[in-house]
C-alpha positions as CSV (number, residue, x, y, z in Angstrom):
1,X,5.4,-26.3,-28.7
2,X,3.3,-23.2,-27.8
3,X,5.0,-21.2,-24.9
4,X,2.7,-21.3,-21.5
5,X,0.8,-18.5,-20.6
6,X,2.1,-16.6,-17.7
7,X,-0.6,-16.9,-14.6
8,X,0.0,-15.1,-11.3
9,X,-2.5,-14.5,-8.2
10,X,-2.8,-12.3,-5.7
11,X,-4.0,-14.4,-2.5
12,X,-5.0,-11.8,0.0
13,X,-7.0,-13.0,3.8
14,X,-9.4,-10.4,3.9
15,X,-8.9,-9.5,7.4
16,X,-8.0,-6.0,7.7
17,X,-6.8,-3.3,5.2
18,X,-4.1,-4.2,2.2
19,X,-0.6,-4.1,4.2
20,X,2.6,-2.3,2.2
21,X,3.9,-5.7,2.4
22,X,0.8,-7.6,0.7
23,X,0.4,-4.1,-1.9
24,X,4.1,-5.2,-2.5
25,X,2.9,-8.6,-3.4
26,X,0.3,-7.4,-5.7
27,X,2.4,-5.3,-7.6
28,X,5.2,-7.8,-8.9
29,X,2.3,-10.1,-9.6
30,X,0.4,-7.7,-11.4
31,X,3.6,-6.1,-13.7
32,X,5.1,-9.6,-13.8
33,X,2.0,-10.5,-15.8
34,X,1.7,-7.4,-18.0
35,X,5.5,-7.6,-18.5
36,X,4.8,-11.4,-20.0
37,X,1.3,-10.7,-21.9
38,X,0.1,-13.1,-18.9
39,X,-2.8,-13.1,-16.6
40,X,-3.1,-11.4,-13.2
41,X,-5.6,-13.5,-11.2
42,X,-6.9,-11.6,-7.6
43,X,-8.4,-15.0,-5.4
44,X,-9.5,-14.3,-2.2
45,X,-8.3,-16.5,0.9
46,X,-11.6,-16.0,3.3
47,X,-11.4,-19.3,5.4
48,X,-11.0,-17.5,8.4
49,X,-14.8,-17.2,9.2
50,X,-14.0,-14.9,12.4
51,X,-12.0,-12.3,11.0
52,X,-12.9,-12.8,6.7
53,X,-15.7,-9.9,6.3
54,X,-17.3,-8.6,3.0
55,X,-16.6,-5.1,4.6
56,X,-12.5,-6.2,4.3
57,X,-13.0,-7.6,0.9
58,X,-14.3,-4.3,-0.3
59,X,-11.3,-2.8,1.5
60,X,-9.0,-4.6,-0.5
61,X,-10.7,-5.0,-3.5
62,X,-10.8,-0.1,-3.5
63,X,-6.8,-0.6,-2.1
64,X,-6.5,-2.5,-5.3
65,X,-8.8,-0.4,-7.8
66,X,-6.6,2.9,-6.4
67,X,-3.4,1.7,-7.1
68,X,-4.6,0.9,-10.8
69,X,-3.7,-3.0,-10.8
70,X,-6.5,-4.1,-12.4
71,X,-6.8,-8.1,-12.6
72,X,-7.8,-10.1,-15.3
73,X,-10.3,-12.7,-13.1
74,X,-11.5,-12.5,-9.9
75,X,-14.0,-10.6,-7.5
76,X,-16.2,-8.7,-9.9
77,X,-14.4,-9.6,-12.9
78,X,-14.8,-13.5,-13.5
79,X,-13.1,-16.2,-14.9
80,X,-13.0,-19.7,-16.7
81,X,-11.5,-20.6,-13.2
82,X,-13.4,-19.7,-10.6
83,X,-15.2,-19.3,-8.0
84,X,-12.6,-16.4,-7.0
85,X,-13.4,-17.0,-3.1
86,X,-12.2,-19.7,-1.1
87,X,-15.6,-20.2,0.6
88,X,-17.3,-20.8,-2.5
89,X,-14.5,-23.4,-3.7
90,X,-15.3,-26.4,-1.2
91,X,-16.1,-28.6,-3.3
92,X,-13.2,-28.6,-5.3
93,X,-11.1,-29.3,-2.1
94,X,-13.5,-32.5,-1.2
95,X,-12.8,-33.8,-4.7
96,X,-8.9,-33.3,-4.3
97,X,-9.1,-35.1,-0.7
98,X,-11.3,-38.2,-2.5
99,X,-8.2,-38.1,-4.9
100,X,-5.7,-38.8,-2.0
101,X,-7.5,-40.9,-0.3
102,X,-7.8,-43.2,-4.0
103,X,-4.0,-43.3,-3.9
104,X,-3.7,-43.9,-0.5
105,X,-2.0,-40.3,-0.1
106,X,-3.1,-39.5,3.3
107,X,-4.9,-40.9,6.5
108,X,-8.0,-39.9,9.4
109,X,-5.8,-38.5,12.4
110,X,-8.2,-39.2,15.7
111,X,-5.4,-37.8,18.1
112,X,-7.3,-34.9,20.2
113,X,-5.7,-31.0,20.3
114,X,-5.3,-32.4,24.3
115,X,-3.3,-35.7,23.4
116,X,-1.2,-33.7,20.8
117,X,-0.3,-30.8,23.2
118,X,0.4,-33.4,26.4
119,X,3.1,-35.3,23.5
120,X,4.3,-31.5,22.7
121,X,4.7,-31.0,26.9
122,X,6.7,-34.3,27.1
123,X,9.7,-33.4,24.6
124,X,9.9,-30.0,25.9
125,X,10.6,-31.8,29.6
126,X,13.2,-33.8,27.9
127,X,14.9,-30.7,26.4
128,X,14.2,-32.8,22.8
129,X,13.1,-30.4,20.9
130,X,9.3,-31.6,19.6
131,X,9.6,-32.6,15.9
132,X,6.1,-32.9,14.7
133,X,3.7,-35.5,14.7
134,X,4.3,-39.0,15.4
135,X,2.3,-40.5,13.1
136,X,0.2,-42.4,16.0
137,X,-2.6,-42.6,13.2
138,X,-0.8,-43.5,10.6
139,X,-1.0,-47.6,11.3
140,X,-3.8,-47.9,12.7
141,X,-6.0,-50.5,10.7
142,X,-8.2,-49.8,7.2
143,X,-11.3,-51.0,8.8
144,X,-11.1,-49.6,12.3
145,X,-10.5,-46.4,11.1
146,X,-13.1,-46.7,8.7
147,X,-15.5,-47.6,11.2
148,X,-14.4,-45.0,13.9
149,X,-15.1,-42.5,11.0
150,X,-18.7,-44.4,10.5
151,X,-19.4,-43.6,14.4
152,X,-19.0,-40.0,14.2
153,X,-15.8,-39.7,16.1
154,X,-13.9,-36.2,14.8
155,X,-11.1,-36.4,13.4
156,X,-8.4,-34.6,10.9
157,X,-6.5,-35.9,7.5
158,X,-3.4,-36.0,7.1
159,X,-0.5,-36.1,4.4
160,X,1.5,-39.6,4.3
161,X,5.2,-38.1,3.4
162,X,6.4,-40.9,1.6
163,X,9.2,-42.5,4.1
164,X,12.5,-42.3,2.2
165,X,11.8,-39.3,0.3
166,X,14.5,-37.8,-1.3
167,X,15.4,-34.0,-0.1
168,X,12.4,-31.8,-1.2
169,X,14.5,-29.4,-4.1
170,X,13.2,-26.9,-5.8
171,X,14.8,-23.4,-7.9
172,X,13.5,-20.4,-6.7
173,X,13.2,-17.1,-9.1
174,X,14.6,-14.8,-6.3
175,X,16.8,-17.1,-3.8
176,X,18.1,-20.1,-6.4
177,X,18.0,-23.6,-5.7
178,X,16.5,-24.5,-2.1
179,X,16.7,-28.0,-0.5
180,X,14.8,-29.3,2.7
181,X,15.1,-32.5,3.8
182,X,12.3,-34.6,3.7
183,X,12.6,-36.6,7.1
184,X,11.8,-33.5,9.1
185,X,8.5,-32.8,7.5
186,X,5.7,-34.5,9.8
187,X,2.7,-35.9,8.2
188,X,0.3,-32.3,7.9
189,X,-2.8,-31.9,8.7
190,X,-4.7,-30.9,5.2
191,X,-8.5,-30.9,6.2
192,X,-8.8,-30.0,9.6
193,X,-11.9,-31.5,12.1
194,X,-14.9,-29.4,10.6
195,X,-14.2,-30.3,6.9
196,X,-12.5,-26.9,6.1
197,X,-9.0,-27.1,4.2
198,X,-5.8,-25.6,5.8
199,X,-3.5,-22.8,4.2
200,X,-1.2,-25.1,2.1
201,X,-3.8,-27.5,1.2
202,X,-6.0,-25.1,0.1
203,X,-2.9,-23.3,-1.8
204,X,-2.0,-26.2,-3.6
205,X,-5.2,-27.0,-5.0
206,X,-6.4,-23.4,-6.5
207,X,-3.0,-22.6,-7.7
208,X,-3.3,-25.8,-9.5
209,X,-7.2,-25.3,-10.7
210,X,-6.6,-21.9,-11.8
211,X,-3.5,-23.3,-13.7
212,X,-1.0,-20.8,-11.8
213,X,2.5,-20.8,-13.7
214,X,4.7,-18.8,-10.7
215,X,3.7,-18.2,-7.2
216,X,5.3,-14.7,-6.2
217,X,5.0,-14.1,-2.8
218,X,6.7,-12.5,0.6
219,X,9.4,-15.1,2.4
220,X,7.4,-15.7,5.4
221,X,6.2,-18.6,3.0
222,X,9.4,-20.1,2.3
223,X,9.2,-22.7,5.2
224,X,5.7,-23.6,3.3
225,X,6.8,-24.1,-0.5
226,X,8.5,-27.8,0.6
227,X,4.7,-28.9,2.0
228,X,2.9,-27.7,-0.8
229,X,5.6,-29.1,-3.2
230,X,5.2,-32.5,-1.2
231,X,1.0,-31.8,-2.1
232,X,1.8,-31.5,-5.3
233,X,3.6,-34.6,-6.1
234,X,1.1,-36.8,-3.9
235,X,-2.1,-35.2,-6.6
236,X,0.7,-35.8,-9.6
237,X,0.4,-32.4,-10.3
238,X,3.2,-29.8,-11.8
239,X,5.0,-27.3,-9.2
240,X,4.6,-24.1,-10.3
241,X,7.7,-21.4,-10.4
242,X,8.5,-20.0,-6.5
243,X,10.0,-16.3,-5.9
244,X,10.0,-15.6,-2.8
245,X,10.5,-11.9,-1.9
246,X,12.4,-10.0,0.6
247,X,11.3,-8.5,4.1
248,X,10.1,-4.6,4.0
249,X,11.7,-3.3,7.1
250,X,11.4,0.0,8.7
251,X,14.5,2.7,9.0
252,X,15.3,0.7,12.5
253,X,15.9,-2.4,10.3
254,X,12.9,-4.1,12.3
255,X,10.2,-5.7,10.3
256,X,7.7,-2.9,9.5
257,X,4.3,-2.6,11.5
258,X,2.3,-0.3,13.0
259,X,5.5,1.3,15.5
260,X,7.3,3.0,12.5
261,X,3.5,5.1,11.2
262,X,1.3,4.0,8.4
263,X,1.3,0.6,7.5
264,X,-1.6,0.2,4.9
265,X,-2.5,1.1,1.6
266,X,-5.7,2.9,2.7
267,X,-3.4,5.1,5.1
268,X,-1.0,6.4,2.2
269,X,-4.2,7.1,0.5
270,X,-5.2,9.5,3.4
271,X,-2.1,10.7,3.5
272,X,-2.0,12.5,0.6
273,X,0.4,9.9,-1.8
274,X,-0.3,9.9,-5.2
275,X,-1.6,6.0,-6.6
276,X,1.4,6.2,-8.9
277,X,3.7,7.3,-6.9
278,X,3.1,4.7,-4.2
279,X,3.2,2.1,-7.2
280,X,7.0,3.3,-8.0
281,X,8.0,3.7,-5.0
282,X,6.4,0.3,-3.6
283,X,8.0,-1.4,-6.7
284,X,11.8,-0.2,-6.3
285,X,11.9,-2.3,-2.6
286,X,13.6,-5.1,-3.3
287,X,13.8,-4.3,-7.6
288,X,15.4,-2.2,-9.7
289,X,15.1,-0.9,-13.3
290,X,19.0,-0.2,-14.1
291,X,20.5,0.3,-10.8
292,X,19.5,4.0,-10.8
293,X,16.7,5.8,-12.3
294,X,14.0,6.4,-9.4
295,X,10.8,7.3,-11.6
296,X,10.0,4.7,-13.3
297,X,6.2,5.2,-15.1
298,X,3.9,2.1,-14.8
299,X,4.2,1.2,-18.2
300,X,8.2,1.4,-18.3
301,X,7.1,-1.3,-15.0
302,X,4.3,-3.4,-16.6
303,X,7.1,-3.7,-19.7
304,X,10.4,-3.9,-18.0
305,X,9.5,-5.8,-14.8
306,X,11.5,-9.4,-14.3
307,X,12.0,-11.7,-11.4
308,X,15.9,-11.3,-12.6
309,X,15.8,-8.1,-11.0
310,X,14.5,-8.9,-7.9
311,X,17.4,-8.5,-4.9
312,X,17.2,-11.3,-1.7
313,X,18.2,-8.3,0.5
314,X,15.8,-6.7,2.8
315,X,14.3,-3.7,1.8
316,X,13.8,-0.6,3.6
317,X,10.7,1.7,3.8
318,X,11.8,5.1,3.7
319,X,9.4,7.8,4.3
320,X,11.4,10.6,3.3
321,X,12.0,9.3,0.0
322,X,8.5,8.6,-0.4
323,X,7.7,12.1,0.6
324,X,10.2,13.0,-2.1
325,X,9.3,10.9,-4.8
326,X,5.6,12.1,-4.1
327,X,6.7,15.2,-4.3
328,X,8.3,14.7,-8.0
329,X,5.0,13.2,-8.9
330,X,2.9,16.1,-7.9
331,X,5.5,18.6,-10.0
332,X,5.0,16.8,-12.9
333,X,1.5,15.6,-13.1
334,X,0.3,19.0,-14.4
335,X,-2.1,21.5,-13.0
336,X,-5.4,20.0,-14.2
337,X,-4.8,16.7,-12.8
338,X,-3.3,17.7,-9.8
339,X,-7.2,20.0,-9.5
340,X,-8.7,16.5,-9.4
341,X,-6.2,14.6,-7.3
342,X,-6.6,17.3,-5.1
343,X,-9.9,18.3,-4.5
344,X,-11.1,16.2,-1.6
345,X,-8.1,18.1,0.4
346,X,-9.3,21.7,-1.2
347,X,-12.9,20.7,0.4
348,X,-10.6,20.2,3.4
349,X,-9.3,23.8,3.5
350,X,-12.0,25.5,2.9
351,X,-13.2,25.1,-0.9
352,X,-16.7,24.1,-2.4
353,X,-16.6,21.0,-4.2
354,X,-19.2,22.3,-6.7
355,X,-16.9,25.6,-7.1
356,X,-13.9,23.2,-8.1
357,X,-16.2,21.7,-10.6
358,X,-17.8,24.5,-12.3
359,X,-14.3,27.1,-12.1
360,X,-11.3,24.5,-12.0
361,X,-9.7,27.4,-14.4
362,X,-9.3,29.1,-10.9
363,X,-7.8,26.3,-8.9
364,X,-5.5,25.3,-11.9
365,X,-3.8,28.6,-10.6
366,X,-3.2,27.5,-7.5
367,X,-0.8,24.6,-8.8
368,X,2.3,26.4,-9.8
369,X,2.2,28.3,-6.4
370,X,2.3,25.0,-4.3
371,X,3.7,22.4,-6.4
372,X,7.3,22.2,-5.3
373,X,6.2,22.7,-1.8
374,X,3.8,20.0,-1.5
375,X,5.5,16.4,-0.5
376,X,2.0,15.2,0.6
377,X,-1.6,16.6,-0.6
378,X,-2.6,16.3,2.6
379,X,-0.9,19.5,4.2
380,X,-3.0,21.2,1.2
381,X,-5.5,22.7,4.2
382,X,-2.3,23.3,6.0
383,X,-0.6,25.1,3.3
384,X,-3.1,26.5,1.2
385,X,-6.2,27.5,3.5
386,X,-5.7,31.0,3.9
387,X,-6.9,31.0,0.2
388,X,-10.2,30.2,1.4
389,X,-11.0,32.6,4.4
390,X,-12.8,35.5,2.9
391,X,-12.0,38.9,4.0
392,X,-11.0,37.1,7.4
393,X,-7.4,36.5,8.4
394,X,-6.2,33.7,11.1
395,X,-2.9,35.8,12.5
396,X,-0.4,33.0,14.1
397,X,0.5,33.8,17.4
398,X,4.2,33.3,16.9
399,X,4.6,35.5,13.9
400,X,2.7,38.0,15.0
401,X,5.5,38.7,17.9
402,X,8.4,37.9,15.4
403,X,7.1,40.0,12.7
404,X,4.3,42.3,13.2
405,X,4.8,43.3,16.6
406,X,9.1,43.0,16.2
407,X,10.9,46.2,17.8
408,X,11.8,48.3,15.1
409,X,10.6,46.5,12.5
410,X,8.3,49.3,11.2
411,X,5.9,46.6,9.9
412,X,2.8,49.1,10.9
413,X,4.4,51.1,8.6
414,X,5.1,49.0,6.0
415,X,1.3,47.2,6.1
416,X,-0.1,50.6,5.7
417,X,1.5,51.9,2.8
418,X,1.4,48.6,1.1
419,X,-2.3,48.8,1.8
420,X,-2.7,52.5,-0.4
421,X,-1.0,50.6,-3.1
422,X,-3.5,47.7,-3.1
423,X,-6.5,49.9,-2.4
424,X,-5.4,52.3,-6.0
425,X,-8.9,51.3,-7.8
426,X,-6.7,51.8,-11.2
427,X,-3.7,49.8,-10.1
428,X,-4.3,46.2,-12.5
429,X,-4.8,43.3,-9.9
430,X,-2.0,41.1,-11.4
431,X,0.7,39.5,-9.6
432,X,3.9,41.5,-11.4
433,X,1.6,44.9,-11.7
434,X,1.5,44.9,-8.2
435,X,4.9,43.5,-7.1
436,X,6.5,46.4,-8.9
437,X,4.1,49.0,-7.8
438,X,4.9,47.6,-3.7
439,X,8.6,47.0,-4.4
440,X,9.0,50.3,-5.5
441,X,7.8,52.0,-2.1
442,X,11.4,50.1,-0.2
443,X,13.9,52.7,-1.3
444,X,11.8,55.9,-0.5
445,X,10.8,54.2,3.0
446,X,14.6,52.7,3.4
447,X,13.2,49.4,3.9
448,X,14.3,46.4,2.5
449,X,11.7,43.9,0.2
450,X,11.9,41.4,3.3
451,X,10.9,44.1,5.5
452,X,8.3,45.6,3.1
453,X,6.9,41.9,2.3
454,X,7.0,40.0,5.3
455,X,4.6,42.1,7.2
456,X,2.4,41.8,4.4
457,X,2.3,38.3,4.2
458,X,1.2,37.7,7.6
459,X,-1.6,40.0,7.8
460,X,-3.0,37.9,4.6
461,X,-1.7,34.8,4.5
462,X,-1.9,34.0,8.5
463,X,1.6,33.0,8.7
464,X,5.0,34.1,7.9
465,X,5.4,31.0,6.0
466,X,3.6,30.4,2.9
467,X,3.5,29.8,-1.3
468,X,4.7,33.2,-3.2
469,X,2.6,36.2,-1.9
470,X,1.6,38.0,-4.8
471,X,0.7,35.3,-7.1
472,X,-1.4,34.3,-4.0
473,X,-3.0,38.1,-3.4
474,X,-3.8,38.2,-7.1
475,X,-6.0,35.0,-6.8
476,X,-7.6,37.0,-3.8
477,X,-10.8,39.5,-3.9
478,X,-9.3,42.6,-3.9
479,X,-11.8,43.5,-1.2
480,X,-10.9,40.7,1.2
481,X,-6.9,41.5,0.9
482,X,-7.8,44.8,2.3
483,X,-10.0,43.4,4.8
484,X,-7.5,41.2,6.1
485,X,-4.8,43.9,5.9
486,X,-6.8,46.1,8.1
487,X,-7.8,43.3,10.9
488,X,-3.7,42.3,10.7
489,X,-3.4,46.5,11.6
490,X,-6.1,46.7,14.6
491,X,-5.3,43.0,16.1
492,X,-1.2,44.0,16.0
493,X,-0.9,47.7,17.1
């Protein structure tokens, strides 16, 4: 017999931007199906009319597309199982309700939100805790219901859990086996009042349409998995493979949300994190490769990747080891792709977009100045904008006083003979040629390199902080060092 193809979805409620949790999600799904020659299938779950846009489809669909998990159907792809969108697959969910009714799997539910919450009212007055429905619907005669349908009267249907069902059992891929009894499962509601299916209902019948093989999702689902399993069984159709994963909590051990910083995909984005960085690091909370290694590449992922190696412990989202890992990333990615990861942050700091284009030689410099000092490509303008001021200089306050203007510090001194090296029209305007040529001025002046070079870096580079100073002067006009050099001298002394 022919092994089954592996099928996974990603399920996302377009009602906002892709959440760390749901990007999560979307990544074991995604490497769980390259890992097994399967299919990734992207469905979107827009029943929520009030708060399912196009505009947050798009949002998830770029979140998606930026990461690199591309999907085999879906949204803009297709299928031999769609519609991908749950608004578009009604139909299919009036035909699965016809089926219950035919085996007698579920009943019309008349009871008003009013009648329900006055019955929920009453066992909290008791101190009985309220256990679900009471099945008030569920005897009420063929006919009579039949013709209070006829008369227009709204009304709900609901599941008939068989009475005497054995405990609901199934072996989860991440927690092991899992049992819920059966008698504390009320009779849910699967097609609400207006026609439009609810969560599980809906679950249940596009997993099974779109022939799903393993449902991999976050644990806030658990509690669901024993209704849709009891779905299953009343349609007589097979129950797919559960692995239910593991909280993301933030370093206070609380669940993580908008109180510990960025929460979304789109925000990481902004932030400067690299798409495959993001994807490593998103993937190694709650799995592991070996135990140890850290980078892991996405196809080492999309080959290696196995529920097996997925832990029931909580994960924790650690921002400085994302800044680190980020960091590795950027190191090793190599200067011309780090040009074009970078540019929308070198428009930031100053740079023409054209100019990146047409002279990337240029830029490419840039990269081994600032690469292992760049965690985040978004403190490029930050970091790297005094590159882009002309023969202007942006002094900061603060070093001005603790270096320019420092008692005794001689940096007057030091900027102007530093400045008659620069200005030697036969001096090469290379990095080493004019290290040496400046370093060589400390012993006649009794100075010390610091002394000689801090002053120096300030009046060009704005700051007293900043990537190495002569590989930076040497990408620099020779005119505009000068120029800065001589505002640092009439703005200090």
């Amino acid at each position: 017999m022919a092994q089954q193809e592996v099928r996974v979805r990603f399920a996302p409620s377009p009602t906002g931007k892709l959440h760390i949790g749901g990007a999560r999600t979307a990544i074991y799904n995604w490497a769980f199906a390259r890992a097994n020659g399967g299919k990734f299938v992207l469905r979107i779950e827009d029943t929520d009319p009030e708060r399912s846009t196009d505009e947050n489809v798009q949002i998830i669909l770029r979140a998606l597309r930026w990461m690199g998990l591309d999907w085999d159907e879906g949204p803009e792809v297709g299928g031999s199982f769609g519609p991908y969108t749950q608004m578009q697959r009604m139909d299919t969910y009036a035909a699965a309700l016809e089926a219950l009714k035919a085996a007698d799997a579920v009943y019309p539910c008349f009871c008003t939100r009013e009648e329900l919450d006055a019955k929920r009212a009453a066992a909290d007055k008791t101190g009985v805790a309220y256990s679900g429905y009471d099945r008030t619907c569920r005897s009420l005669d063929l006919a009579e219901a039949e013709a209070r349908i006829e008369a227009g009267e709204p009304h709900v249907w609901r599941l008939k859990v068989p009475d005497g069902h054995a405990p609901i059992e199934f072996d989860d891929a991440v927690y092991g086996h899992m049992s819920f009894p059966a008698d504390v499962m009320d009779d849910m509601i699967l097609v609400r009042s207006d026609g439009s299916p609810t969560y599980n209902f809906a679950a249940v019948c596009d997993d099974s349409s779109m022939r799903i093989t393993h449902v991999i999702r976050g644990d806030d689902h658990l509690s669901n998995t024993p209704r849709q399993i009891l779905i299953y069984e009343a349609l007589g159709l097979p129950v797919p493979t559960f692995a239910h994963l593991s909280m993301i909590l933030g370093a206070d051990g609380r669940k993580l949300s908008k109180r510990h910083g960025a929460t979304s995909v789109e925000e990481y984005r902004e932030a400067g994190i690299l798409p495959d960085c993001l994807v490593n690091f998103l993937a190694l909370l709650g799995w592991s490769l070996d135990g140890e290694t850290t980078i892991i590449p996405r196809d080492v992922l999309c080959r290696e990747f196995s529920l097996e190696r997925i832990t029931k412990k909580d994960a924790i989202f650690d921002e400085t080891k994302l800044d680190w890992m980020n960091g590795q990333y950027i190191q090793r990615m190599g200067a011309p792709a780090w040009v074009q990861a970078a540019m929308p942050w070198l428009v930031q700091a100053g740079a023409d977009e054209s100019d990146i284009r047409e002279n990337p030689g240029w830029y490419e410099k840039i990269y081994p100045l600032i690469a292992e000092r760049l965690p985040r490509l978004s403190q490029i303008p930050e970091k790297l904008g005094y590159l882009f001021w002309g023969p202007e200089v942006r002094l900061d306050e603060k070093s001005v006083k603790k270096v320019l203007q420092k008692e005794g510090a001689r940096a007057e001194e030091a900027l102007r003979a530093v400045r008659g090296v620069l200005a030697d029209p036969e001096m090469p305007w290379e990095c080493d040629a004019l290290q040496d040529a400046c370093r060589a001025l400390c012993e006649p002046m009794g100075l010390k390199p610091k002394s000689l070079f801090q002053p120096v870096r300030v009046a060009v580079c704005g700051n007293m902080v900043s990537p190495p100073l002569f590989e930076s002067i040497e990408l620099l006009p020779r005119k505009d060092v000068l120029a800065r050099i001589d505002a640092a001298l009439e703005a200090a002394f």
